[in-house]
TIGUTOR-119185 format. One line per field, with one value per residue (C-alpha): residue number from 1; chain; x, y negated, z. Coordinates in Angstrom, 1 decimal, padded with zeros to 4 digits. Layout:
BEGIN
seq	c(NUM/...)
mol	c(A/...)
u	c(X/...)
v	c(Y/...)
w	c(Z/...)
% end
This chain:
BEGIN
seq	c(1/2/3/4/5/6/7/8/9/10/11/12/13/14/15/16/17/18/19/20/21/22/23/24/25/26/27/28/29/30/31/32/33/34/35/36/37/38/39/40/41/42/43/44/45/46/47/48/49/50/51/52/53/54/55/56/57/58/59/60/61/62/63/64/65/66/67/68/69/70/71/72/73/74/75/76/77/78/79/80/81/82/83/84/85/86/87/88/89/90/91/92/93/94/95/96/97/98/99/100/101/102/103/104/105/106/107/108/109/110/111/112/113/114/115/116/117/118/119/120/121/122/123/124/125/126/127/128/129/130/131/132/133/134/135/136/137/138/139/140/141/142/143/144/145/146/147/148/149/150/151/152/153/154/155/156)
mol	c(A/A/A/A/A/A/A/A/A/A/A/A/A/A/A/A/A/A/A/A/A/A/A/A/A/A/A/A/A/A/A/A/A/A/A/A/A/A/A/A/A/A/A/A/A/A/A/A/A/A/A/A/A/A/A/A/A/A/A/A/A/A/A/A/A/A/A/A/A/A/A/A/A/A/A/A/A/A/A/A/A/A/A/A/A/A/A/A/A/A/A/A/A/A/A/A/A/A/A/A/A/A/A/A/A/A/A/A/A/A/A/A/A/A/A/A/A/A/A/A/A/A/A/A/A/A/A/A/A/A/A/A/A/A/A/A/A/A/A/A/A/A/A/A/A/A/A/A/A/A/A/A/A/A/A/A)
u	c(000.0/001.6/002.2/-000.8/002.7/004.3/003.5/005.1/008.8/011.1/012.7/014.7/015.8/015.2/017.4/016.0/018.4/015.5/014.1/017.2/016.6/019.4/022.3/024.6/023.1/019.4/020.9/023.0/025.7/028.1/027.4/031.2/032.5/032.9/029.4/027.6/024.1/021.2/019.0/015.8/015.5/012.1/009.4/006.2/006.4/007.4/005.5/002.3/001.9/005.6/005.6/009.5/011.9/015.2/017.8/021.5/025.1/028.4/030.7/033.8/037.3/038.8/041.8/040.6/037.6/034.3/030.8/028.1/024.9/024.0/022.4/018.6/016.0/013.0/010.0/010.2/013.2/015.9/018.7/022.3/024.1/027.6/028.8/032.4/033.0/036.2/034.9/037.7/037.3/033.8/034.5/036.6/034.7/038.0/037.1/036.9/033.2/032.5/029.0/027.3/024.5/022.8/026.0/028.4/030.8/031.2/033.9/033.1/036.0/033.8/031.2/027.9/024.7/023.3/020.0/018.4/015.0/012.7/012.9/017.2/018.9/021.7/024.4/026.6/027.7/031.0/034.2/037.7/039.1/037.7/040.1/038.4/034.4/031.9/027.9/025.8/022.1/019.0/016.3/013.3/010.9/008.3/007.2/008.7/012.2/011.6/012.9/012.9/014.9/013.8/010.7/010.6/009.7/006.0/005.7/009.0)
v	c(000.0/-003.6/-005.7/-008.6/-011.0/-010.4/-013.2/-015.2/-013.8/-015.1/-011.6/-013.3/-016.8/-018.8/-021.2/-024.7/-026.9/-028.4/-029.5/-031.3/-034.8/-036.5/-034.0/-033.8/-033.8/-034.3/-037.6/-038.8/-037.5/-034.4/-031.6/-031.0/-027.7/-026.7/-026.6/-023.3/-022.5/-023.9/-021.1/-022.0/-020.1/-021.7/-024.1/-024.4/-023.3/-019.8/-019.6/-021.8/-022.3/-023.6/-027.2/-027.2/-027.2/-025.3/-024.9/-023.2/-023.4/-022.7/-025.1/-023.9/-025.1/-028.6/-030.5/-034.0/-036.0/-035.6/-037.1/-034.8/-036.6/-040.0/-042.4/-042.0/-041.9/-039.9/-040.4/-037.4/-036.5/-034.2/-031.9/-031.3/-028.2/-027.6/-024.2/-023.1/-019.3/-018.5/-015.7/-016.1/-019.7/-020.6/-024.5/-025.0/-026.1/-025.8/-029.0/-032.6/-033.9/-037.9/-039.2/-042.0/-043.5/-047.0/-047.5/-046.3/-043.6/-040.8/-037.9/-034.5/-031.1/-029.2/-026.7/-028.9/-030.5/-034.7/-035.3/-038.1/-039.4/-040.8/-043.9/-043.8/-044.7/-041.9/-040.7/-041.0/-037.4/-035.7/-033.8/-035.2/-031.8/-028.2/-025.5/-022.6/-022.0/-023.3/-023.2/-026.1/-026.3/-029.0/-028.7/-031.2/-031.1/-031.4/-028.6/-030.2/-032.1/-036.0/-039.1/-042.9/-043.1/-039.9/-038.2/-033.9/-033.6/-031.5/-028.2/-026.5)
w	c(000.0/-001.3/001.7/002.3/002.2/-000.7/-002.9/-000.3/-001.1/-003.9/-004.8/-008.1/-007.7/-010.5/-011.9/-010.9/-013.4/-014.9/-011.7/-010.0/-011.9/-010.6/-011.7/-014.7/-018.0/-016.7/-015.1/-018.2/-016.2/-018.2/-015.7/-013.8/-015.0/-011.5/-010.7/-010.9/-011.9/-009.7/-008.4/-006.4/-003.3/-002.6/-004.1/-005.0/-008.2/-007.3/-003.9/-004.3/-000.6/000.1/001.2/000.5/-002.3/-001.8/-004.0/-004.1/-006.4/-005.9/-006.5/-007.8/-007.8/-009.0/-008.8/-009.6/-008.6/-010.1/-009.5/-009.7/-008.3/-009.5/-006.6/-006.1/-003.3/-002.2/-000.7/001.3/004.0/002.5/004.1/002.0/003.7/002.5/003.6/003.1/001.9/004.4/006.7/009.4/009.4/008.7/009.7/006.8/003.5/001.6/-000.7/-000.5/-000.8/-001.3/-000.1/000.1/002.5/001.6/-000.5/003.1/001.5/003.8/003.1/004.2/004.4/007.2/006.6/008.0/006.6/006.4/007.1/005.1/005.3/002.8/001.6/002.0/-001.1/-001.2/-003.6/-005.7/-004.7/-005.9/-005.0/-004.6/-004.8/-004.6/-003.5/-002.7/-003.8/-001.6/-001.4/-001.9/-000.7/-000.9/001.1/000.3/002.8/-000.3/-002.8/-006.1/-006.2/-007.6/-006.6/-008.3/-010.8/-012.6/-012.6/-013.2/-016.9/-017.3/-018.6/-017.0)
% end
């Protein structure tokens, strides 16, 4: 007997690239060769009922900087989690990330997460230097990704 909860499980992730308005070639911006495939690990267009929108990549090594994310806002909070891929020193993001907050640039090398709520203008968002893989996540606490500048195009 099929489980009364399966429609609520993503079993194959998606890719999402379409969705993610503000990122390489959907922004105007050449999409970094060190930026793996987007993969949605939740959103509403998989699970109907999900009032998020959660992606994944990898981002992969690089020796010289390059932005990835041009600067947008939202009108819904969002979480960035950054998660380094060294299992005896999980702290470690091996990489360089540059970040910016109401146009403060922040630079990040720790494994860790920003909160930013709605309404924050945020980004530009891009890597000084990548030395060992690492996993990117957005959480939207809404069930499609969309912010200002750029609006998700219908019929994806």
């Amino acid at each position: 007997m099929a489980s009364k909860y399966e429609h609520l499980f993503v079993r194959t992730m998606g890719s999402c690239v379409d969705d993610l308005v503000n990122e390489g070639a959907v922004a105007g911006l050449p999409t970094p060769e060190n930026v793996g495939e987007a993969f949605a690990l939740m959103r509403s267009a998989d699970v109907p009922q999900s009032r998020i929108h959660m992606t994944y990549c990898w981002i992969n090594e690089c020796s010289s900087s390059v932005q990835w994310v041009s600067e947008h806002e939202h009108d819904y909070d969002e979480v960035l989690i950054w998660t380094g891929s060294d299992p005896d020193n999980p702290q470690d993001l091996g990489a360089e990330i540059y970040f910016d907050i109401e146009g403060e640039r922040h630079t990040v090398t720790t494994s860790g997460s920003v909160y930013i709520p709605a309404g924050t203008r945020h980004c530009p968002l891009g890597f000084h230097r990548v030395d060992r893989p690492f996993r990117f996540s957005a959480l939207s606490l809404s069930p499609e990704y969309a912010s200002d500048e750029n609006v998700p195009r219908e019929g994806r």
